[in-house]
Each structure stands twice: as structure tokens, then as C-alpha cells.
Phi, psi and omega in degrees: 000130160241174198301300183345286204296349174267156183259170188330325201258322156321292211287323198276331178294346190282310202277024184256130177226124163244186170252150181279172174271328204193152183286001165230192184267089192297156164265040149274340175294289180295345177271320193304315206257349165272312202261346174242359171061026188304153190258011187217129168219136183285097170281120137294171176309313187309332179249023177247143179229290186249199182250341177299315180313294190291343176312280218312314201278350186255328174321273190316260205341279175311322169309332198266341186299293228266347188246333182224006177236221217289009184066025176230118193301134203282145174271124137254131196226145202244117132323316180003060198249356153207084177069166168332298186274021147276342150271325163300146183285311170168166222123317196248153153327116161232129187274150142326164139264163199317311183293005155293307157011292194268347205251335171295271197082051197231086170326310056075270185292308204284304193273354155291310186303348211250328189287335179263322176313307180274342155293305177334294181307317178322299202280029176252309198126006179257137197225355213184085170281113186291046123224183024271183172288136152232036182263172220263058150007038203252006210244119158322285204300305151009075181282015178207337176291320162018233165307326174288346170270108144021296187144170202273016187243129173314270159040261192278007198270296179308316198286330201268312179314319203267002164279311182275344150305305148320331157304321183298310206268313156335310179235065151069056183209116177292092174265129196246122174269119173243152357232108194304155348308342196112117180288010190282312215267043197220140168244030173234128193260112192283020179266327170277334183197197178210118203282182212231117155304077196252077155201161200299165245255301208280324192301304165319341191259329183296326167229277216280348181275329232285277174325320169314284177346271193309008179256337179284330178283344171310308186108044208284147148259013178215120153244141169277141174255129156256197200246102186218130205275131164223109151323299163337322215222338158188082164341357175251351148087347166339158177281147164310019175227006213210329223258102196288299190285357178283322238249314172277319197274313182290254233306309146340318201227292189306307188275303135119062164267118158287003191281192168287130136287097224246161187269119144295157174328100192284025125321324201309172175266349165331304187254345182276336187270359176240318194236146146276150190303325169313302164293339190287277183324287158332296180317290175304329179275346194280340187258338168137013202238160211254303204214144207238076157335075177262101160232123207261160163222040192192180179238353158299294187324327188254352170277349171251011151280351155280283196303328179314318184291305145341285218260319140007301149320302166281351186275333208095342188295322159295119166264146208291318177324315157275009169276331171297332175292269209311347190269311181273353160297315183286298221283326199292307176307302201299341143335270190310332159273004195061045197265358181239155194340290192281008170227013185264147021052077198252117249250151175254156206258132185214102206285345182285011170303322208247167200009063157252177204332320157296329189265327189275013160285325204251003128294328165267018158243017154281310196283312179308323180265021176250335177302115211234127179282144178225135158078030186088000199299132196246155192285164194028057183262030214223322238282313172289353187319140155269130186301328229255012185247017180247166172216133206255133159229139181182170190228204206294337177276003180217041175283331162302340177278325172306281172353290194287330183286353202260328209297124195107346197228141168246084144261168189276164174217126144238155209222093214280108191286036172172132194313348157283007206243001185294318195289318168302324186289311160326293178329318200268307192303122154311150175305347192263317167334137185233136200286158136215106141293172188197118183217147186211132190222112186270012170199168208308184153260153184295153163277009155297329176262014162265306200294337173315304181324286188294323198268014147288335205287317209267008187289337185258141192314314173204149167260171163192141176231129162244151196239106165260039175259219168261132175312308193314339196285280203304026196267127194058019173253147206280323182314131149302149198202153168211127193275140201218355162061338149190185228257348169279141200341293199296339186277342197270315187274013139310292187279016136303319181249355151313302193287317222258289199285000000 
């Protein structure tokens, strides 16, 4: 088989990642990739459980490709923003996340990580990672980029990306830098609406572009474009993905990336609150992106956002030329990685792939060096405490960290089902208690409940808040504290042994 050869309804099912349904292989799934010929297929969380599991679901998947659907082996792609196992129920590595990442400044460790995420990956049958993030985290207010951003210094956003892009890529894993132009500096979550850049050319090349560049000179193969409005740059206010001068006159010609361009989830309300996913699709492609995040939830839905593309063709509104661009980007990856007929391979499932001894190392010296003391807090200020005037409160989500301080010590523990609900327990504790919170969160907190928060903290005779959350939250509070950045496993048993050791 060569490029030559495929037809139209071939060529368009390629520039498609659809999402799978289920954790084996359903038939809305198996059709999407026999009967639409899809060039892709998306595992959401729902369909990753374990690691055996997804070898089995990419197996089958690659198998259906190649024998009943388009005879071309599939790009299947993955979140894997912070390692395998931050989406898996367990099996796999789950690393911080980036802004820990980033608060470690450790080049180094970031790029094992990017190197064990893709042997993890490989050996499941995921060829093809939506990260890393490389947008520039400079907004308080950033209701959904949070943790996943590095952090707020261009710089150090680049230095850290373009490591773990190497990681990646180094070892046979397609890595994608997101989400262009950049989502930090926006207070709108483009899953709800579709937030707005509003700045000019020079700012944009000076910051949120700052990091692309450099994932491209890395030799990133990929970016996602997102559904983010730059006025400055197309007055019509399209989402960046939909936007012929962001997704061809930038990112294409300017920037002069040869790589795939891939659509964040065209479902999101960015782009649904203007288009049908149908219209999406045309459009984005009428602007220059390669592969088209349909992520559908039927298998009807997703066979008319094809034909929607298809009779686009035949009208002429589409020109078959640019499908053809995008068609001869994929057939080259999928070269280079050893995605087409005659060089693909299907890895027999090897449980010693995944968490050995060596990759929870290199995660737990990211957590050690990511863990940042607030307010003077000293290492083993925990380790001698009298149990019988302390208490331990946190809440379900960090019981692994409660665990390790209680494990040996009878202290007292309570225990929250959701941090908010931490502040009724404080309210109820006398004063003479001495605290030890623990709270976790994946994006900031309001500053009704931080302000609650602190003027409960100052109520005990002494406190310590370990935070596996966002720095803003800890912004003015008198207590001792140590910041831990989000809720994986290697952060709780840092600050545990932060405290302890």
C-alpha cells in the first residue's frame, strides 16, 4: 500500500482521532475503525483501567484497523500528562504534575519522566501523547490550566517542555505541545466557553507563543491548537483551531511548524456553542489542521462529522488538495514511527514494563524536589510532636499521606469527604488543638474558602496545612505550611517524609 492509493473516503477517515467508548472493544468503536476507517483512535479515561487491559483494547483496535478497516495502522493517543498512570486506576507511573515539575527545575528528572511515560506507553499500545502543556500559567483567575502549567515564567515553561518533549520522542512516543496559541493567561475554561487573548502580535510573540517556538525547535511533532478567540490576529473571533490566520498564517508559515496539527476536543463548548461538531470539522480543516479531535459519543455522531467532511469535498467547498496536505503529514508520521503496514509490529503485553523500581524513583526525586516549605516550616518538625495534643484533618483525597503520619503514631484523625467540608470539622475543634491539615485540590480554590480557611488555622494554639493544591491558595496565610502541588502518590509520600524523616 502507498499514499497513491488510497481514496477519498480512506484519505478523510485518516485526519479523524475519534474517541473509544469502552474499556474493550465495543461495536461503536469497531465500526468507527472498520466502517469510517478512522486514522485514529482517542482512549478517554473511561476506557483506560489497567495496563493489561489497554495492551488488550490497542491490540484488538490495531488489529481491526489492519485487517477490516482502512489497512493502516492507527495513531492511538492518550492525556498522559503526567505519566501512564495518572490516567490508569493503577499499574502504571503516575508522576506530578507539571507545576511541580516545574517548582523541582530539574531537566533532568522531567525528561525520565518523559522517557518512562513512553516505554509505559509504547508497551500498552498508546503511540501518541496530548502532551505536554506549554502554556504560561500567569493568571490567578485560570480556572482549568492550573497545575498543568509549568509555571508562570516563560523560560522555565520551555526549558521544562522541551525536556519532556524529548523524552518522549526519544523513545517512540509522538509528543504534543498545548494549547496553542496558549491557554494560561485566559479566565475562561474552554470547555465551558471560549476564552479570549486579547493581545496584539508583539505580546503574544514575547510570551504565550514564547514556549511553542521552543517546543518546535525542540522537535516537538506535534501541536494542539486550541479553542481560544485572538482578536488581534482574526476579527472574526473563530476559536484558534477553527482560524485559518492562527492555525496556517501563525503557527504554519510564521512559526514555520511542519509538524501534525492536532484540534483540542471539538465537543468542548468553545467550539459547540457556535458550530455543529459538523461545521467544526470543515472549517478547521478549510484553516489547516491535520487531525481532528471528534470526540463523539455514538457512532452515528461520528459517521456524520465524516460525511459532513466527504460531501464538503465533493461540493468543492473543501479542496481535495488540502486533504491531501494533511494526509501526506500523517502518512510521513506514521513512517516515522512505525505506524504503516509494512513496518508496524504489535508489542505482546510484558508486565515488567510498567512501575519498576527505577521510573517510582524518578518520581519520587521529582516530588522531593518539588515540595516548597511556607512560612519557615522545618523538615521533621512532625517527626517528635506529642500525639496526644495533635490531630490529623484532610480530606479523602490525600488519605494516603494521613496514613503515612499516623503510620506508628496514635493520633487522633478525622477525616473529610471533600475539602470542603474540612472547614465543619475545624469550626467544631477546641483551640487548644493543634492542627495538622492536609487539603487537595486540582485548580484554585475560591477565596471564600481560603479566607475561611486561614481565619480557622489561626484559631489553634499551632497549625501546619500541607496543601496538595494551587500556590494561590496559600497566599496569606500565618501558619506554617508546605506546599505539595497536587494529590500524586510520590507528593503525599514526600510530604510525609518531608515532615517525618
Amino acid at each position: 500500500m502507498n499514499l497513491a492509493e488510497l481514496d477519498l473516503r480512506t484519505k478523510v477517515g485518516q485526519l479523524f482521532a475519534f474517541s473509544a467508548f469502552h474499556p474493550t472493544l465495543d461495536e461503536e468503536t469497531r465500526r468507527m475503525v472498520v466502517e469510517l476507517k478512522a486514522g485514529g483512535i482517542f482512549l478517554p479515561t473511561g476506557s483506560l483501567q489497567v495496563p493489561e487491559q489497554v495492551h488488550r483494547l490497542t491490540t484488538l483496535l490495531q488489529s481491526a484497523a489492519l485487517a477490516e478497516g482502512s489497512g493502516i495502522p492507527l495513531f492511538i493517543s492518550a492525556d498522559f500528562v503526567a505519566g501512564a498512570g495518572c490516567k490508569l486506576r493503577s499499574g502504571a507511573v503516575h508522576f506530578p504534575k507539571n507545576r511541580a515539575i516545574g517548582a523541582g527545575e530539574d531537566e533532568q528528572l522531567a525528561y525520565e519522566s518523559g522517557r518512562i511515560t513512553a516505554k509505559e506507553s509504547l508497551a500498552m499500545g498508546v503511540n501518541f501523547n496530548y502532551s505536554p502543556v506549554v502554556d504560561i500559567n500567569n493568571n490567578p483567575l485560570n480556572p482549568v490550566i492550573g497545575m498543568h502549567s509549568f509555571g508562570e515564567d516563560r523560560e522555565l515553561v520551555s526549558r521544562m517542555g522541551s525536556a519532556i518533549i524529548r523524552g518522549y520522542q526519544e523513545h517512540g512516543m509522538i509528543a504534543t505541545a498545548k494549547h496553542f496559541p496558549g491557554h494560561g493567561d485566559t479566565s475562561v475554561d474552554s470547555h465551558e466557553d471560549l476564552p479570549v487573548l486579547p493581545f496584539d502580535l508583539e505580546r503574544l510573540e514575547a510570551f504565550e507563543l514564547y514556549p511553542f517556538r521552543q517546543a518546535i525547535e525542540a522537535g516537538v511533532d506535534a501541536v494542539m491548537v486550541g479553542h481560544i478567540a485572538v482578536p488581534s490576529l482574526d476579527s472574526t473571533m473563530k476559536p484558534a483551531s477553527l482560524s485559518h490566520e492562527l492555525v496556517t498564517k501563525l503557527l504554519r508559515q510564521k512559526m514555520k511548524f511542519e509538524g501534525l496539527i492536532v484540534t483540542d476536543g471539538l465537543s468542548m463548548k468553545g467550539v459547540m456553542n457556535q458550530y455543529s461538531m459538523e461545521e467544526a470539522c470543515v472549517l478547521s480543516l478549510q484553516a489547516g489542521t491535520d487531525i481532528l479531535l471528534a470526540t463523539t459519543s455514538c457512532y452515528e455522531d461520528s459517521a456524520s462529522v465524516l460525511e459532513a467532511v466527504i460531501k464538503a469535498v465533493e461540493s468543492g467547498r473543501l479542496n481535495e488538495a488540502r486533504i491531501n496536505e494533511s494526509v501526506s503529514r500523517i502518512w510521513a508520521m506514521k513512517k516515522k514511527y512505525g505506524l504503516l503496514p509494512d513496518n508496524f509490529t504489535t508489542i505482546p503485553y510484558a508486565p515488567g514494563s510498567f512501575n519498576q523500581p527505577s521510573s517510582v524513583t524518578v518520581a519520587a526525586e521529582l516530588a522531593g524536589k518539588a515540595i516548597t516549605p511556607v512560612n519557615g516550616l522545618n523538615k521533621r518538625a512532625f517527626k517528635d510532636i506529642d500525639v496526644n495534643k495533635w490531630m490529623i484533618v484532610h480530606d479523602g483525597g490525600v488519605a494516603q499521606f494521613a496514613q503515612e503520619i499516623r503510620n506508628g503514631r496514635a493520633i487522633r484523625q478525622q477525616q473529610a469527604e471533600s475539602y470542603e467540608e474540612v472547614l465543619c470539622i475545624l469550626k467544631e475543634l477546641p483551640t487548644d488543638v493543634c492542627v495538622l491539615i492536609a487539603l487537595s485540590h486540582n485548580k484554585r480554590m475560591s477565596t471564600a474558602f481560603t479566607g475561611q480557611l486561614h481565619t480557622q488555622l489561626a484559631r489553634f494554639a499551632d497549625a501546619i496545612w500541607i496543601h496538595f493544591g494551587s500556590a494561590y491558595d496559600m497566599e496569606g496565610v500565618s501558619c506554617r505550611g508546605l506546599l505539595a502541588y497536587d494529590r500524586a502518590p510520590s507528593l503525599q509520600l514526600a510530604a510525609a517524609q518531608y515532615l517525618l524523616e
